[in-house]
VOKOL-801624 format. One record per residue: x, y, z of N, C-alpha, C in turn; residue number from 1. Coordinates in steps of 0.05 Angstrom, whole numbers, plus 32768, in hexadecimal, padded with zeros to 4 digits. Each point is the difference from the previous one (the first is absolute). Layout:
N
n_x X n_y Y n_z Z ca_x X ca_y Y ca_z Z c_x X c_y Y c_z Z paza NUM $
...
//
This chain:
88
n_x 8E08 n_y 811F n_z 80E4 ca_x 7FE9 ca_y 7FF5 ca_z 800E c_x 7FFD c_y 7FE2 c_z 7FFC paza 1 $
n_x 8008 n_y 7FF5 n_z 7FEA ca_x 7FF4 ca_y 7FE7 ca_z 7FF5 c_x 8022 c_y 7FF0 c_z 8019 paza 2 $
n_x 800E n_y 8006 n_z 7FF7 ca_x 801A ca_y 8002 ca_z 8011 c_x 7FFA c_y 7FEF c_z 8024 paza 3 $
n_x 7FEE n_y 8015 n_z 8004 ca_x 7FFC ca_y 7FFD ca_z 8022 c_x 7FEA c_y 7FF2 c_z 8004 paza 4 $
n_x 7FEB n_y 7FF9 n_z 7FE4 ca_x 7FE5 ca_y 7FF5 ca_z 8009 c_x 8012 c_y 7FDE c_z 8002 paza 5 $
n_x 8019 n_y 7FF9 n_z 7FE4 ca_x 8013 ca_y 7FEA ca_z 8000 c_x 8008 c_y 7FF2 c_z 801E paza 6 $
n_x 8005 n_y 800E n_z 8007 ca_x 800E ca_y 8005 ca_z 801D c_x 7FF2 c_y 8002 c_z 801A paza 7 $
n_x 7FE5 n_y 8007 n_z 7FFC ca_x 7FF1 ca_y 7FFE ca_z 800F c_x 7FF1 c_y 7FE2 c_z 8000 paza 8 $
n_x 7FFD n_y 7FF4 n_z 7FE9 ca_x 7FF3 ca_y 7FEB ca_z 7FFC c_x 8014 c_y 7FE7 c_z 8009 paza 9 $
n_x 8010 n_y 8003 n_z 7FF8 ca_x 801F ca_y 7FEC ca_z 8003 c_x 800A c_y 800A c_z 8023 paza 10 $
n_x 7FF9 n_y 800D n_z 8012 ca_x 7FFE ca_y 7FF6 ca_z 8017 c_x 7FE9 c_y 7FF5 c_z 800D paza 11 $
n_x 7FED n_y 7FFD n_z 7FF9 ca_x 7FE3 ca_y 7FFC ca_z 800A c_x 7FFE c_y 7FE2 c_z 7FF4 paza 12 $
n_x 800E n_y 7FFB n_z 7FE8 ca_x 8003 ca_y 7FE2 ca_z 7FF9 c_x 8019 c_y 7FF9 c_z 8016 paza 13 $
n_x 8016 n_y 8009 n_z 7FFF ca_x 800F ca_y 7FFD ca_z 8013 c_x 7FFA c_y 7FF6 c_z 801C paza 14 $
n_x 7FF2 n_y 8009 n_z 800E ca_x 7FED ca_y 800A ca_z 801C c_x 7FEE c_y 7FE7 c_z 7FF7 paza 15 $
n_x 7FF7 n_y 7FF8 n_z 7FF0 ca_x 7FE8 ca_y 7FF7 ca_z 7FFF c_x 800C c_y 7FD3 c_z 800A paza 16 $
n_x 8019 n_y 8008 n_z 7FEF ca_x 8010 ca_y 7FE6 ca_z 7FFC c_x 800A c_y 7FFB c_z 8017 paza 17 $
n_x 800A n_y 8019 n_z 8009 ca_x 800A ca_y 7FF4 ca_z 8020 c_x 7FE8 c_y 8000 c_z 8017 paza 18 $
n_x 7FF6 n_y 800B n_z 7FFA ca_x 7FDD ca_y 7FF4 ca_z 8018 c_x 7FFD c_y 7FE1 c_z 8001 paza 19 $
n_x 8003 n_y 7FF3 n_z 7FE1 ca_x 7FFA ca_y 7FE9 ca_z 7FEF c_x 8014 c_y 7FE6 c_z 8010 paza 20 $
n_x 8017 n_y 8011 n_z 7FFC ca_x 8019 ca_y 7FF2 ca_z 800A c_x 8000 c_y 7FFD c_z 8028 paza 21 $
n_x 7FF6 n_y 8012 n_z 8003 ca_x 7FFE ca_y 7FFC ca_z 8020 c_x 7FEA c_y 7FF4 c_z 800E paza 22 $
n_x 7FEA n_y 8006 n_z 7FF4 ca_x 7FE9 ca_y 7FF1 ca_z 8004 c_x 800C c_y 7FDC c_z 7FFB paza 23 $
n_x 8007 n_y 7FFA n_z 7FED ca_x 800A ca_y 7FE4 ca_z 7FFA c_x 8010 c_y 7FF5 c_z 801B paza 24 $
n_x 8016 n_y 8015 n_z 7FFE ca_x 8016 ca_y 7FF3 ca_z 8014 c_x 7FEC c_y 8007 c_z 8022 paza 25 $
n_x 7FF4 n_y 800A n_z 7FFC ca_x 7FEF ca_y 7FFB ca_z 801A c_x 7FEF c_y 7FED c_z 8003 paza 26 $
n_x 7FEC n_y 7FF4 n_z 7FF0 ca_x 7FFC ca_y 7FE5 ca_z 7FF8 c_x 800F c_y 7FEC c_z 8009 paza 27 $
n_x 8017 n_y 7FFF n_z 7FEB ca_x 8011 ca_y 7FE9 ca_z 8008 c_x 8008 c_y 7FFD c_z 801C paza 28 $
n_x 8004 n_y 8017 n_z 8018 ca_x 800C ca_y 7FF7 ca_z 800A c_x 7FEB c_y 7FF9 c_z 801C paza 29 $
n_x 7FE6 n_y 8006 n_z 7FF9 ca_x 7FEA ca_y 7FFE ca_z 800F c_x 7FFE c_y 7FE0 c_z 7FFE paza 30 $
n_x 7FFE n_y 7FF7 n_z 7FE4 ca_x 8004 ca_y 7FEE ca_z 8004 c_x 800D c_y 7FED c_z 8002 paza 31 $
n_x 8022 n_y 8006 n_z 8006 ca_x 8017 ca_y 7FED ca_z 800E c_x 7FFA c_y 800A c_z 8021 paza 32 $
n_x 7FF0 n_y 8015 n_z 8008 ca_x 7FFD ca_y 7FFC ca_z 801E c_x 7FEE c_y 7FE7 c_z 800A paza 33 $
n_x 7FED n_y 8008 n_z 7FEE ca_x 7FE5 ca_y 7FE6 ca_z 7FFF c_x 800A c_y 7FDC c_z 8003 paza 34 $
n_x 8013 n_y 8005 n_z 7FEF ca_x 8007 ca_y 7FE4 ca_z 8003 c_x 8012 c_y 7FFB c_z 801D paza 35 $
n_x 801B n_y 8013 n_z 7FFD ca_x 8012 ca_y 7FFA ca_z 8019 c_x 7FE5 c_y 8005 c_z 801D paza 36 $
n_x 7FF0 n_y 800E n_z 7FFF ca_x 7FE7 ca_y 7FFB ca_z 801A c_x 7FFB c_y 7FE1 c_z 7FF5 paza 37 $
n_x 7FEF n_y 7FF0 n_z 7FF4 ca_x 7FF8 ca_y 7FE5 ca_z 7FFA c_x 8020 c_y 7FF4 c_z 800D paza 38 $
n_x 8018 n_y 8004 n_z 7FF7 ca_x 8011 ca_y 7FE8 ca_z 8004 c_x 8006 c_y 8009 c_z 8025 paza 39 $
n_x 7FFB n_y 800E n_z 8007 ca_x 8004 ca_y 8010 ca_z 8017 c_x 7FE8 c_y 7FE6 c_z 8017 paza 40 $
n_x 7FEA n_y 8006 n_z 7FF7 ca_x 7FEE ca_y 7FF3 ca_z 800A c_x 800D c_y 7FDE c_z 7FFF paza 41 $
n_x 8001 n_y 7FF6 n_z 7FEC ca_x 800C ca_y 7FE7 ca_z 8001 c_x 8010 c_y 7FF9 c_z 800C paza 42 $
n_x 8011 n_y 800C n_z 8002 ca_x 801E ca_y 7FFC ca_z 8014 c_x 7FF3 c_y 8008 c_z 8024 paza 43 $
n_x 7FEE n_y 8009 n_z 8000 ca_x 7FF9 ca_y 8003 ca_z 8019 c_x 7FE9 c_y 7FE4 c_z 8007 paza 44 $
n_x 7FFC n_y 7FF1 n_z 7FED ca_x 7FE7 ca_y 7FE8 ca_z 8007 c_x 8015 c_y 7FEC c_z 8006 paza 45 $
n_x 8011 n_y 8006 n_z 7FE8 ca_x 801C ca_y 7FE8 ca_z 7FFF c_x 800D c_y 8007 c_z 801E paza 46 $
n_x 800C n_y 8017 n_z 8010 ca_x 800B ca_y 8005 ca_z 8010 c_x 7FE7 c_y 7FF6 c_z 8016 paza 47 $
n_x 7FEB n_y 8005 n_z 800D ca_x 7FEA ca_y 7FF5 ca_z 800C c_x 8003 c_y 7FDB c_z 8001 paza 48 $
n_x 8005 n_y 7FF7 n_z 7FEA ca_x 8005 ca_y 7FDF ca_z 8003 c_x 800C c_y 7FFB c_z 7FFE paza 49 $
n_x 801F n_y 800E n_z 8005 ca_x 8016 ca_y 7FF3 ca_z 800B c_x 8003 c_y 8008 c_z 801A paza 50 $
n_x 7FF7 n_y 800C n_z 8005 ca_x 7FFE ca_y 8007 ca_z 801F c_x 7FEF c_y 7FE6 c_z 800F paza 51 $
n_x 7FE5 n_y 7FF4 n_z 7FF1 ca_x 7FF1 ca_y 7FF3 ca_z 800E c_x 801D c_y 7FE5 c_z 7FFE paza 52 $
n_x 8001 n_y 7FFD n_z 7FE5 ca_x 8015 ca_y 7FE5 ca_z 7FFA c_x 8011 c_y 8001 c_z 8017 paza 53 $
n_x 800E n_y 8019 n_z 8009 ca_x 8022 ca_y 7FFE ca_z 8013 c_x 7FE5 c_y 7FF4 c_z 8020 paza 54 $
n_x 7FEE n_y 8013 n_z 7FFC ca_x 7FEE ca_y 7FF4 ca_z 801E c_x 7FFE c_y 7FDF c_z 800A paza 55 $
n_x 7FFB n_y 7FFB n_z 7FE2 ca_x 7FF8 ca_y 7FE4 ca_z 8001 c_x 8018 c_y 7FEE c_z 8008 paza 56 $
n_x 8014 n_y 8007 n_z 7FEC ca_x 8021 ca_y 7FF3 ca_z 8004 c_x 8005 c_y 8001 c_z 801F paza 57 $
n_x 7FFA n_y 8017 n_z 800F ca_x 8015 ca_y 8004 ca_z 8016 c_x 7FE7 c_y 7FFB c_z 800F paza 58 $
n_x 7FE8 n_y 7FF2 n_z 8005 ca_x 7FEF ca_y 7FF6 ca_z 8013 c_x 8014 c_y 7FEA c_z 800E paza 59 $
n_x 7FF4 n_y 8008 n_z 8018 ca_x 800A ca_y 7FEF ca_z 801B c_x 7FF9 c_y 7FDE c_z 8005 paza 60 $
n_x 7FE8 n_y 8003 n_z 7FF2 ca_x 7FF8 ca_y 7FDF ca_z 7FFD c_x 800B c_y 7FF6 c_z 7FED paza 61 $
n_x 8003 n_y 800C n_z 7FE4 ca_x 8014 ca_y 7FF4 ca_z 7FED c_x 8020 c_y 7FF8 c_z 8003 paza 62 $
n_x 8008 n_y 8011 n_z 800D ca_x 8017 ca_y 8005 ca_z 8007 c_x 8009 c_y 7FDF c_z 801B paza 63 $
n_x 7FE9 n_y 8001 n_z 800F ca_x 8002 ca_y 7FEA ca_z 800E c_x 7FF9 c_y 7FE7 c_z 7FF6 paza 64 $
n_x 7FF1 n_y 8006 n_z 7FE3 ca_x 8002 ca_y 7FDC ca_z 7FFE c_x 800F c_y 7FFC c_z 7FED paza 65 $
n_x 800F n_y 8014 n_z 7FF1 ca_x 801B ca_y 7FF3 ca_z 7FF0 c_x 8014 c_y 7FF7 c_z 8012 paza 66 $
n_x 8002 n_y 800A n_z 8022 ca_x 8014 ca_y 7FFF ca_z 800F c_x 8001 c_y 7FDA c_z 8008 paza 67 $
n_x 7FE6 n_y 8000 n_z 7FF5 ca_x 7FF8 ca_y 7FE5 ca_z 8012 c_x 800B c_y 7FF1 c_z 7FF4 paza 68 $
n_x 7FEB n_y 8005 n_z 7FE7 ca_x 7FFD ca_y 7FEA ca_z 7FE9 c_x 801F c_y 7FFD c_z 7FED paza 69 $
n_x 800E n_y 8018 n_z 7FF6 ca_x 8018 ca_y 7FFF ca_z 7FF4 c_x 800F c_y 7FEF c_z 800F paza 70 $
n_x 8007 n_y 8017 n_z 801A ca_x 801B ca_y 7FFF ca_z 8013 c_x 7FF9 c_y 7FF1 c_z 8019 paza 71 $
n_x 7FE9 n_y 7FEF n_z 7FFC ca_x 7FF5 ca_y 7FF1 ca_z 8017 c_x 8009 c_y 800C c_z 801A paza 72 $
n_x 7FFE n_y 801C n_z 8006 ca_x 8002 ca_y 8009 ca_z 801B c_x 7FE1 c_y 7FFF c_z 800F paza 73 $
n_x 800C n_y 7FFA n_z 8021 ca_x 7FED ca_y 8000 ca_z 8010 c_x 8006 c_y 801A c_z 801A paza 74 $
n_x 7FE9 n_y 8002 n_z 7FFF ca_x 8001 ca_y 800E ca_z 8020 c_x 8014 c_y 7FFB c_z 801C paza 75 $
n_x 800B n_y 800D n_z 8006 ca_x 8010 ca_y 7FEC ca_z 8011 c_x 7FE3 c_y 7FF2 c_z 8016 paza 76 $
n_x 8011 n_y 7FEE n_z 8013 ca_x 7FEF ca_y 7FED ca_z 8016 c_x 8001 c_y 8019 c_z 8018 paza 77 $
n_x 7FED n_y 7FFC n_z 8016 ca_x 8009 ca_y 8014 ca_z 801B c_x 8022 c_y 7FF9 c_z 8008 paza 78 $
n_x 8005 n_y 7FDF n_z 7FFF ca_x 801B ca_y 7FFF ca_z 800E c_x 8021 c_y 8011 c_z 7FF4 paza 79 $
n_x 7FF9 n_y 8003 n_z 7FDE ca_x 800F ca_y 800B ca_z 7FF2 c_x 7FF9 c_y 801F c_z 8007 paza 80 $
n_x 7FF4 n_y 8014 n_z 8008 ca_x 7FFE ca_y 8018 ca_z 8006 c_x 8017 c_y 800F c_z 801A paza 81 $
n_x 8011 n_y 800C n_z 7FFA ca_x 8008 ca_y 8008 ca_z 801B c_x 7FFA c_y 8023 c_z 8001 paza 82 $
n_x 7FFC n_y 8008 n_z 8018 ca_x 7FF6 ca_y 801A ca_z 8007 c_x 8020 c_y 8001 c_z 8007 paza 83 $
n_x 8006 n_y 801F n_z 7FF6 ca_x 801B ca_y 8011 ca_z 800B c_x 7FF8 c_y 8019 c_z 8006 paza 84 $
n_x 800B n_y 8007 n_z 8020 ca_x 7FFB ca_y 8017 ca_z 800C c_x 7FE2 c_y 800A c_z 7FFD paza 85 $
n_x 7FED n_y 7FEF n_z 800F ca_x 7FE9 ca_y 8006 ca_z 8003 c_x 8002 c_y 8014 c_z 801D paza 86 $
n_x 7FE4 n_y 8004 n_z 8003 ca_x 7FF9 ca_y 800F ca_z 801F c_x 8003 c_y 7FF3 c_z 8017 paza 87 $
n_x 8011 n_y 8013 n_z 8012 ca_x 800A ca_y 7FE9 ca_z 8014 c_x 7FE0 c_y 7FFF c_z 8015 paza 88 $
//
């Protein structure tokens, strides 16, 4: 009897340790989700302003006054324009 009460107690400590142990590792990994959500969020504010950044870069008015100002290009004149295969 004393035998099985041994044995009875030594799985219920057993049982008791691995509850202990899983509860923990469930913890931990609640909170490595917690964080990868936070860095998750970040990378999406960071991804949001490089999106505005590439907007800004590839604006049409910017784009035209580096054309100017760098590469001193102009518009062509009317006389420099030629139409090919317009509507007869």
């Amino acid at each position: 009897m004393v035998r099985l009460d041994v044995l009875l107690v030594t799985l219920a400590v057993l049982s008791a340790l691995g509850v202990v142990a899983s509860q923990h590792h469930a913890r931990k990994l609640h909170t490595e989700l917690e964080r990868e959500q936070a860095r998750m969020r970040q990378l999406e504010v960071e991804w949001g302003q490089l999106q505005l950044e590439q907007s800004t870069w590839a604006a049409h008015v910017r784009i035209e006054k580096i054309a100017r100002q760098r590469l001193r290009m102009q518009p062509p004149t009317f006389e420099q324009i030629l139409v090919i295969g317009g509507a007869p």
